[in-house]
Each structure stands twice: as C-alpha cells, then as structure tokens.
C-alpha positions, 0 to 999 in steps of 0.5 A, spaced: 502 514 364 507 509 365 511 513 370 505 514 374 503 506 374 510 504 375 511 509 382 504 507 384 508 500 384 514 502 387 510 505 393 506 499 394 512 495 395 516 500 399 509 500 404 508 492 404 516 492 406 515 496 411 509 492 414 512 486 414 518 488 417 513 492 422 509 486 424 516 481 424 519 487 430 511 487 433 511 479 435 520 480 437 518 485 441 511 481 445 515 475 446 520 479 449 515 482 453 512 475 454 519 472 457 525 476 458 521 483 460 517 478 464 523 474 467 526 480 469 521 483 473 517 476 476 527 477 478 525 484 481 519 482 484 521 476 488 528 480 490 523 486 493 520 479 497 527 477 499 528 485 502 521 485 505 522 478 509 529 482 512 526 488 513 519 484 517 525 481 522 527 488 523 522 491 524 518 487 528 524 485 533 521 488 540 528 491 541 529 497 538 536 496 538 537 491 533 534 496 528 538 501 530 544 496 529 541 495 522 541 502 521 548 503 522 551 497 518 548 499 512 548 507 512 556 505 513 555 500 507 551 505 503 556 510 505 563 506 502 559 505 495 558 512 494 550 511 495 547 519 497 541 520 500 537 527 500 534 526 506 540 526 513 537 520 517 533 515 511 529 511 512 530 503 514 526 501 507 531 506 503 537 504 506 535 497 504 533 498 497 538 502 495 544 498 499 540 492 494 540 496 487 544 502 488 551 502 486 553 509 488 557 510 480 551 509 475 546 516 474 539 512 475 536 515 480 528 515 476 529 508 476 531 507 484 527 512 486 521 508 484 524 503 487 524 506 494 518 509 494 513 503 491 517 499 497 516 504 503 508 503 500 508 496 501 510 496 508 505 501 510 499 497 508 496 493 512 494 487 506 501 487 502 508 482 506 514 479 504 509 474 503 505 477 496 508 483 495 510 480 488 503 478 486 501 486 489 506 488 485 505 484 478 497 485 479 498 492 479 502 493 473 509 493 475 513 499 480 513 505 475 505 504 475 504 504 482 509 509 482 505 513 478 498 513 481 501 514 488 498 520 491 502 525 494 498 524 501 499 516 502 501 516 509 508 513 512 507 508 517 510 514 523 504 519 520 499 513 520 501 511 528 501 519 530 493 519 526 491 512 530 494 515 537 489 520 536 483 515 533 485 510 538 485 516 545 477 518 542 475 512 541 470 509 547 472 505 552 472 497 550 474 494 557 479 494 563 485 490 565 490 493 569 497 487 573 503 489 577 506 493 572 500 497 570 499 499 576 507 501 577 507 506 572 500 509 574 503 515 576 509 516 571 506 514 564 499 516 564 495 517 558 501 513 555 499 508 550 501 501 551 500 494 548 497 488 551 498 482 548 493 476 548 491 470 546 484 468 543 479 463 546 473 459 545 468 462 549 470 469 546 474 472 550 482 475 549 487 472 555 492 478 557 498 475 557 503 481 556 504 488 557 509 492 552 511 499 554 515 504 549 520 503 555 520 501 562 525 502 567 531 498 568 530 494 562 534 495 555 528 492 551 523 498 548 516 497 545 516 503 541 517 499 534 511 494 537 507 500 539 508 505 532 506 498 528 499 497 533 497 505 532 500 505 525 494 499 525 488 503 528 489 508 523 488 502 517 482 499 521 479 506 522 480 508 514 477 501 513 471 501 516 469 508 514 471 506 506 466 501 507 461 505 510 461 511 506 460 505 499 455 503 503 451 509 504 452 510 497 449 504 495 443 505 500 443 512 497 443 509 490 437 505 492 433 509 495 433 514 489 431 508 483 426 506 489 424 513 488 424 514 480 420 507 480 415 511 484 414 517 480 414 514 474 409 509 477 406 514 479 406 519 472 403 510 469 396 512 473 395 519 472 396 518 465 391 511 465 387 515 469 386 521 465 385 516 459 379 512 462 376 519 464 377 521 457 374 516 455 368 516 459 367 523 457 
C-alpha cells in the first residue's frame, strides 16, 4: 500500500515538474513571438515596402525602356549569384525579390517562393502600394498565411489588362475627343487602345491634356506599360462594382425573404385567431 502511495507521489511531482517547466517554455516562446518574431517580420515587411517603392519607379516610368535596363541589370546580378529561375523570362517582381533575399547557396526555395508570390499579389491589386503593403501584410497574417489562402485563379497584372481590354471595348461609349495626333493614327491604330490623361475640374468635367499611345512613330518613348497598368485598372473596377452589386442583390434577396416569412407567419397569426373566435362563438 505504501509502494502504491509512494508512485502515486512520484507521478505527481514528475507531472507538476512537467507543468512548470511547460508553462515557463509557454511565456519564453510568447514573448518571443511578442519581440523578436514580431521585430523580424515588421524588418521583412518594411523591406517588401522598400522593394515595392523601386518596383513602383520602375514600372510606372512611361519609358519602357528603363524596365528593360532594370531587367537586365538584375537578371545579370541573379545570374552571378548563382540565383535560378524556373521560368526563362522571370518577372520583374521575381527578379527583385529574389536579388533581395536569395543567395543562390542556401536550399530555401519554400521560404523565397512565398516571398515572390505574396509580393507579385501585392502588385496586382489596386488597394495595396509601397505605402501600406506592411500593414496589408501584418493585418492578414503575415506571408506564409497569404500564401496559403491565395487561389490558384488570382490574376496577374498582364491577364487582368487582356480581361479589361476586353471590358473596356464592350463597354458603352462614355464621350468623344480626338486632337492632331489622334486623327494621325486614325488609319493605322484603329481599334487600339489609348490613354488620355487629363485633370479634374470644378464644374465636373476632365481636361484632356495628354494622349499616350503604346508606341508612336519616330519617338523612343512607349506607352505600353501606362496603357497595360490603365487595363489592368478596368479589370479591378469591373470586379469591384460586380462584387458590390452581387452583395447587394443578396441583402435585397435576404430581405425580401424575411419580409416574406414575417408575412406568413402573420398570416398563419389570423387564421389561427380567426378560427378561435369562430370556435368560440360557435
């Protein structure tokens, strides 16, 4: 009885230990998370914001041509590192990310994937820029997260701009405006999509002050970029307002079936009500 009293005491000091030891290892590992996890990512974070900020200046140079020099500067950079691509022309984001953390010796390839495609996301919606894509990042869980709940049919920017060409050339015509160099092209470019940039004014009207064409005839500055980025944009919108308008018909849906149960069951209220008060009279 002893020796049975005396393993009972045994196992319960073993088991207090173990929950000691637990609960000390438990409050290490939050105040890790708490600090240095935390410290560490916000660090990642604000470098996906510096990286976005040089991809912005790239892209969004109305010449093509500093991209291309970009390309090329850091395909050769990559290329000295030993740093591999699956595909032959990576893309831009791609290249930059993985100039940034890869150096071409250490076999993380999980870690640097997720890196390229949670940053390739970013610079594809509309809401997210060098501005707040830490806090985009942060509020969503972090880049293995987003990784994650990514689906297979998230569109790039260059599928989005195809899609918005498509939008944008059934869409019902808005207004008119043609200049010199419109009327230029009328019978070479027909049917091509241009950009008209203009400024906002009081009365409500756009002032047309610019007009890029993908390319234009004795001129080294192309539009392309400017114009895939504009299409890219209809796409978003388009998505958009068909998203609100589907959540709408399904509140207006949801209401008219609880206006239509209250109804019935209003209804079902007076006929029981009414067959009492025959009952009754009877």
């Amino acid at each position: 009885m002893t020796n049975a009293k005396d393993n009972q005491l045994e196992i319960n000091k073993a088991v207090s230990t173990l929950k000691t030891n637990l609960k000390k290892l438990r409050s290490n590992a939050t105040e890790w998370h708490n600090t240095q996890f935390k410290s560490a990512n916000d660090s990642l974070y604000a470098m996906f914001a510096e990286l976005y900020t040089l991809y912005e200046q790239c892209k969004n140079n109305i010449d093509d041509d500093v991209e291309t020099q970009v390309r090329k500067y850091v395909s050769e950079a990559c290329k000295r590192k030993g740093i591999k691509f699956k595909a032959k022309k990576p893309t831009l984001q791609a290249l930059l990310v993985k100039y940034l953390f890869d150096d071409g010796i250490t076999a993380d390839c999980k870690r640097i994937s997720s890196y390229v495609r949670v940053f390739t996301l970013c610079t594809t919606l509309d809401e997210v820029n060098s501005s707040n894509i830490a806090k985009w990042i942060s509020e969503r869980g972090g880049v293995e997260n987003i990784r994650q709940q990514q689906t297979k049919n998230s569109l790039t920017t260059n599928e989005r701009s195809v899609e918005g060409e498509k939008l944008l050339k059934s869409a019902e015509e808005q207004s008119s405006f043609e200049n010199d160099l419109t009327q230029t092209y009328a019978a070479t470019k027909t049917d091509e999509v241009v950009l008209l940039v203009g400024i906002q004014q009081a009365d409500g009207s756009v002032s047309i002050r610019h007009t890029i064409y993908g390319e234009e005839t004795n001129s080294n500055i192309k539009g392309k970029t400017a114009i895939r980025n504009a299409l890219a944009n209809v796409y978003s919108k388009h998505k958009e307002l068909a998203e609100k308008t589907a959540k709408q018909n399904e509140a207006e849906q949801q209401l008219e079936t609880e206006e239509d149960a209250a109804e019935e069951a209003l209804n079902n209220s007076n006929s029981t009500t009414e067959k009492v008060e025959l009952k009754e009279a009877a």
